[in-house]
C-alpha positions in Angstrom: 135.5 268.8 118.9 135.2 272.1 120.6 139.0 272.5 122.1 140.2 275.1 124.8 144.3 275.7 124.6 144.9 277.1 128.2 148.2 278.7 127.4 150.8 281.6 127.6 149.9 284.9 125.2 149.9 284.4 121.2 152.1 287.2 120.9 154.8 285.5 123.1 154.7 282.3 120.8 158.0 281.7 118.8 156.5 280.1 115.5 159.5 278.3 114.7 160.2 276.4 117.4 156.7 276.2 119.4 155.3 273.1 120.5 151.7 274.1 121.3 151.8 276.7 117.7 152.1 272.8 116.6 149.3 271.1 118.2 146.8 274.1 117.7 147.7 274.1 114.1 147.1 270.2 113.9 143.3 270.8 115.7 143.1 274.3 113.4 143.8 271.8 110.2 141.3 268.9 111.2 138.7 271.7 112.0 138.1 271.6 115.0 136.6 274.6 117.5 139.9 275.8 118.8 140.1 278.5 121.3 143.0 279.9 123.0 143.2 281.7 126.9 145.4 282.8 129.3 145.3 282.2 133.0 144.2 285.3 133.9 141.5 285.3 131.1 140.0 282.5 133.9 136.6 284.3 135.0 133.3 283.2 136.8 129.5 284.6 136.6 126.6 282.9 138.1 128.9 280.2 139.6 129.9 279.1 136.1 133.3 279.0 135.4 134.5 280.7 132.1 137.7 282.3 130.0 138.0 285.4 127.7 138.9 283.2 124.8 140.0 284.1 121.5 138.1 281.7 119.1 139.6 280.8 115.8 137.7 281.7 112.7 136.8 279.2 110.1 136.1 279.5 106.1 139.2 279.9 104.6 141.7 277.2 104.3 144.2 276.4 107.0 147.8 277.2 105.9 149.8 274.1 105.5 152.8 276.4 106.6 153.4 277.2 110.3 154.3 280.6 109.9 151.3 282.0 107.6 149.5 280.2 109.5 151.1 282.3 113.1 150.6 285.3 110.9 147.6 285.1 109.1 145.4 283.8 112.4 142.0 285.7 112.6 140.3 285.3 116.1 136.9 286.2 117.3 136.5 287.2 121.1 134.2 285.7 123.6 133.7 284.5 127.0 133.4 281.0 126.9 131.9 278.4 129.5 134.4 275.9 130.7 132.0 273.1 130.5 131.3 273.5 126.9 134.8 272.3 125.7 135.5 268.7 124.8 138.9 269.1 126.0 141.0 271.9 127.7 144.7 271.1 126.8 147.0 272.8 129.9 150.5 274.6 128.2 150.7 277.5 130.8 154.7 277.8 131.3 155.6 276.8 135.3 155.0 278.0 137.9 152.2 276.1 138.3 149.3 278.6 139.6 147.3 276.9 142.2 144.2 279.5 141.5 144.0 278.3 137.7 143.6 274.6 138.9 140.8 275.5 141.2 139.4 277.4 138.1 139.4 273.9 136.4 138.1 271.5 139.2 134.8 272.9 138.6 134.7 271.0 134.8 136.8 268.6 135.5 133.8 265.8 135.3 132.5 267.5 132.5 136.1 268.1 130.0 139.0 266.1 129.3 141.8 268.1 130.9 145.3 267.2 129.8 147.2 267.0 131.9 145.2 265.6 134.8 144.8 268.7 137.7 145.5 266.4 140.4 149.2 265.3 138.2 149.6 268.6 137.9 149.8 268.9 141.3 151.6 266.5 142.3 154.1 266.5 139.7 154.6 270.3 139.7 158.0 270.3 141.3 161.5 268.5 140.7 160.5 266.6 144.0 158.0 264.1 141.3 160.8 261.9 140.3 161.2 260.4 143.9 157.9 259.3 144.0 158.8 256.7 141.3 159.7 253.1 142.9 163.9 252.9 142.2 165.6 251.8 145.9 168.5 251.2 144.2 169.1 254.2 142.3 169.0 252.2 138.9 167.2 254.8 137.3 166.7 257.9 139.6 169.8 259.6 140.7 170.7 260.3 144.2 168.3 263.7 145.5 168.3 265.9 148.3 166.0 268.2 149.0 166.4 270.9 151.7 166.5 274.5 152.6 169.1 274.1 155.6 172.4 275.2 154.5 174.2 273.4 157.1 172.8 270.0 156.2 173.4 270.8 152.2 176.7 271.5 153.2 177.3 268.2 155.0 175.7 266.6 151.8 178.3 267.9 149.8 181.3 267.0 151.8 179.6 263.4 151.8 179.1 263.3 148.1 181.7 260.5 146.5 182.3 262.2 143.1 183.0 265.9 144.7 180.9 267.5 142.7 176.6 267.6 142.6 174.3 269.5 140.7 172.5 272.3 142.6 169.3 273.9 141.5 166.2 275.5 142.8 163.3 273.4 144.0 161.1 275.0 141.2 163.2 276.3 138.8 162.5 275.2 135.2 163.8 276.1 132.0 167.8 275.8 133.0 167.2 278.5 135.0 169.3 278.1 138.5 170.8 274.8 137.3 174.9 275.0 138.3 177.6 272.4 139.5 178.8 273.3 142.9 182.7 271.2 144.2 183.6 270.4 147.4 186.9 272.6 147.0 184.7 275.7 146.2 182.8 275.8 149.5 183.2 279.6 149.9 181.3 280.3 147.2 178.9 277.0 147.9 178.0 278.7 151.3 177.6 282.1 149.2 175.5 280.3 146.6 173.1 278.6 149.6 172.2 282.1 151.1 171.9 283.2 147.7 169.1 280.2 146.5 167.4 279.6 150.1 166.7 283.1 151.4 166.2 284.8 148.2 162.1 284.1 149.1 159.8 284.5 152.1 160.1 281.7 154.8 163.3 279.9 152.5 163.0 278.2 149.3 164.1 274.5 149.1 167.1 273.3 147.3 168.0 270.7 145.5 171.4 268.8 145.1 171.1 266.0 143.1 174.3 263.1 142.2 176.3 264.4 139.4 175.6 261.8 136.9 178.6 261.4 134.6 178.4 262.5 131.1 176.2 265.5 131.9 178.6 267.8 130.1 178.4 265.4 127.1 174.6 267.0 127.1 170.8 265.1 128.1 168.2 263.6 126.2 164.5 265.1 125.9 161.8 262.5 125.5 158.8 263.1 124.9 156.2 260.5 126.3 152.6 260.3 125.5 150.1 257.7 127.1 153.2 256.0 129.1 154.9 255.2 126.0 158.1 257.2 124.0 156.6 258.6 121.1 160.5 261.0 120.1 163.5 261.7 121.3 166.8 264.3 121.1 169.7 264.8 122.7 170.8 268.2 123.8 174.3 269.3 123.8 175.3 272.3 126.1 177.6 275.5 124.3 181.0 274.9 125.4 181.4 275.8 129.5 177.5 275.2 129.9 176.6 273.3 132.1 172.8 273.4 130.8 171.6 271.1 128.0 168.5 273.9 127.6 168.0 274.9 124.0 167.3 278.2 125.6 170.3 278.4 127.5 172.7 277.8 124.1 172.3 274.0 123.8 172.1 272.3 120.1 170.0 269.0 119.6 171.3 266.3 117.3 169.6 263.1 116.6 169.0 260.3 119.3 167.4 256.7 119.2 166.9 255.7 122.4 169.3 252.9 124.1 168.1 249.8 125.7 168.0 251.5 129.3 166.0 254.5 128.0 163.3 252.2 126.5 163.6 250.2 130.1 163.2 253.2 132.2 160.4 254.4 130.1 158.5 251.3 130.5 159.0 252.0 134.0 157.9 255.4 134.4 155.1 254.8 131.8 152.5 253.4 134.2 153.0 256.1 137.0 152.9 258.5 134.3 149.1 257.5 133.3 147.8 257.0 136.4 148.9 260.0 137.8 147.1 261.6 134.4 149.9 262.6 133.1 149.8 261.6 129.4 151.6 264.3 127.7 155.1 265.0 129.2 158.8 265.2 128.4 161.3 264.0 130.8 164.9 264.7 130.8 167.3 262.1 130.9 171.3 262.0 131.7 173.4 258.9 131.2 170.0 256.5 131.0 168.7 258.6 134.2 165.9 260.2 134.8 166.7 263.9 135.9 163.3 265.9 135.2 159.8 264.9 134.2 158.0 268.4 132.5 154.5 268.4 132.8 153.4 271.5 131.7 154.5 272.6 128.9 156.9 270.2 127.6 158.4 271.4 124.7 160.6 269.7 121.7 157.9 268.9 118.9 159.3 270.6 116.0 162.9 269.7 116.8 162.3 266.0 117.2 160.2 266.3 114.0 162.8 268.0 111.9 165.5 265.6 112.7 163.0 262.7 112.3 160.6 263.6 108.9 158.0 263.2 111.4 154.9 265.2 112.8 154.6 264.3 116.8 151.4 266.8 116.5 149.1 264.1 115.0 150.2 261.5 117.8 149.1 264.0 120.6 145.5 265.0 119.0 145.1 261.8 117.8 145.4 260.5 121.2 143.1 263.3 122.5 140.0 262.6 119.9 140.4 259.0 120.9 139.9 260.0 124.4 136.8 261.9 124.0 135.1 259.9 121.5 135.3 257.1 124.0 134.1 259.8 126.5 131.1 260.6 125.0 130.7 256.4 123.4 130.3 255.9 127.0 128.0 258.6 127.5 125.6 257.6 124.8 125.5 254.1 125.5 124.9 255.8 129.6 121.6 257.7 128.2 120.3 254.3 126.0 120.3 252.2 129.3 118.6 254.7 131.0 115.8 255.4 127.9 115.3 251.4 128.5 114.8 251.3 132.1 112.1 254.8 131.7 110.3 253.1 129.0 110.4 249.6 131.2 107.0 250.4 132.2 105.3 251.2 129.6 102.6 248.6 128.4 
């Protein structure tokens, strides 16, 4: 397969803990035509949509270890049409840029693009997990969305526990992520003009239901196709409220409870038809809190506590994908050999 990794710079990777160092080492290793690009290496000539790629370079044996392999990468520059790849496999870190997507829509009927542009869009923002069908709350927690400081403030007084979880509309990583009180509404209304005018025209807010346990940490799993494929938990440094690796959090080992496996299975389906088949969602007491579409990281974590290798689920699922692609477009092209040849005697 001829494999396009649209992804942040190679000199910004962290070999030991990086998901997509993971997946292009997988694709490196079954020898496949792996290229990697930025965003901004996005480029079009003669109406043909293209990247500045840096191309992989075969002959000598693949490195079984992930850091030689990081180090001892030899690449080959080129600008390579879009259309020519089997599959483009989206890692850019958020925030999603809309340009990049309408880079893409020009090959989407010609490449496998995971994840979907149109999920991507819609599930760009923390706003994607009330679009899943939960009236009662059983598995989404209670979300508001605004940028009007008075009516957050009124949430707040209304809230039951006294306490919510306030964080920037599209915020990701931890970042932004704080629990705001009812007695502390000084600083609440501080924090609001803070979070909502800190951008041109407002940005939105979000307070979300304090689930209880939060501070006990959340659990990352990571789902591919619809279905759980590995989990962890997260546990926040002591007065964190952030679970985020990056923000001082430690991950221990997790197998998922009853109600994770339930509200998996109900996710799952969205998930796919919206495209969506590699993400990680965040979950809090059984909860869904986040769904990361993106870049969803966690691969080498989950594998070290689990003697696993998550990497060979993904691209298996991916050559799957595209051999059925181009089964279908073989079998296309013999149908229409038999109906041109109909008429000849």
């Amino acid at each position: 397969m001829n494999i396009l990794f649209l992804m942040y710079p190679w000199d910004k990777i962290d070999p030991e803990t990086d998901s997509t160092l993971r997946l292009i080492h997988e694709c490196v290793s079954r020898d496949h035509t792996v290229a990697i690009a930025t965003p901004h290496n996005l480029t079009m000539r003669d109406s043909v949509s293209s990247a500045f790629c840096q191309v992989f370079k075969k002959g000598a044996a693949t490195p079984t270890n992930i850091m030689s392999f990081y180090k001892k990468a030899e690449f080959k520059k080129s600008r390579l049409p879009l259309a020519g790849f089997d599959t483009i496999i989206m890692r850019a870190n958020p925030p999603l840029d809309p340009i990049t997507l309408n880079f893409l829509d020009s090959v989407r009927e010609d490449v496998f693009i995971m994840n979907d542009i149109d999920g991507l869009r819609i599930a760009n923002t923390k706003l994607y997990t009330a679009s899943f069908d939960d009236p009662a709350n059983h598995f989404i927690p209670v979300t508001h969305v605004s940028k009007t400081p008075e009516y957050l403030v009124d949430v707040l007084n209304d809230s039951a526990s006294g306490k919510m979880i306030m964080k920037p509309l599209d915020g990701y990583g931890g970042q932004g992520v704080i629990l705001v009180e009812k007695h502390a509404q000084k600083s609440f209304h501080s924090l609001l003009e803070f979070y909502i005018n800190n951008g041109k025209g407002g940005n939105y807010v979000i307070l979300q239901e304090y689930v209880e346990g939060a501070d006990s940490g959340d659990v990352r799993i990571l789902m591919l196709n619809g279905e759980p494929i590995g989990a962890m938990k997260r546990v926040p440094a002591s007065n964190e409220v952030r679970s985020n690796v990056h923000a001082g959090g430690t991950v221990i080992k997790h197998t998922l409870t009853k109600n994770e496996k339930a509200l998996c299975k109900h996710i799952g389906p969205k998930l796919v038809r919206d495209g969506l088949y590699f993400v990680g969602i965040d979950v809090i007491n059984e909860k869904l809190i986040e769904v990361n579409v993106q870049s969803p990281g966690g691969i080498m974590r989950i594998n070290k506590l689990n003697n696993t290798k998550l990497q060979k689920k993904v691209i298996d699922f991916v050559e799957s994908v595209v051999n059925a692609k181009e089964a279908l477009a073989q079998r296309k092209n013999e149908f229409r050999k038999a109906i041109n040849d109909a008429h000849v005697v």
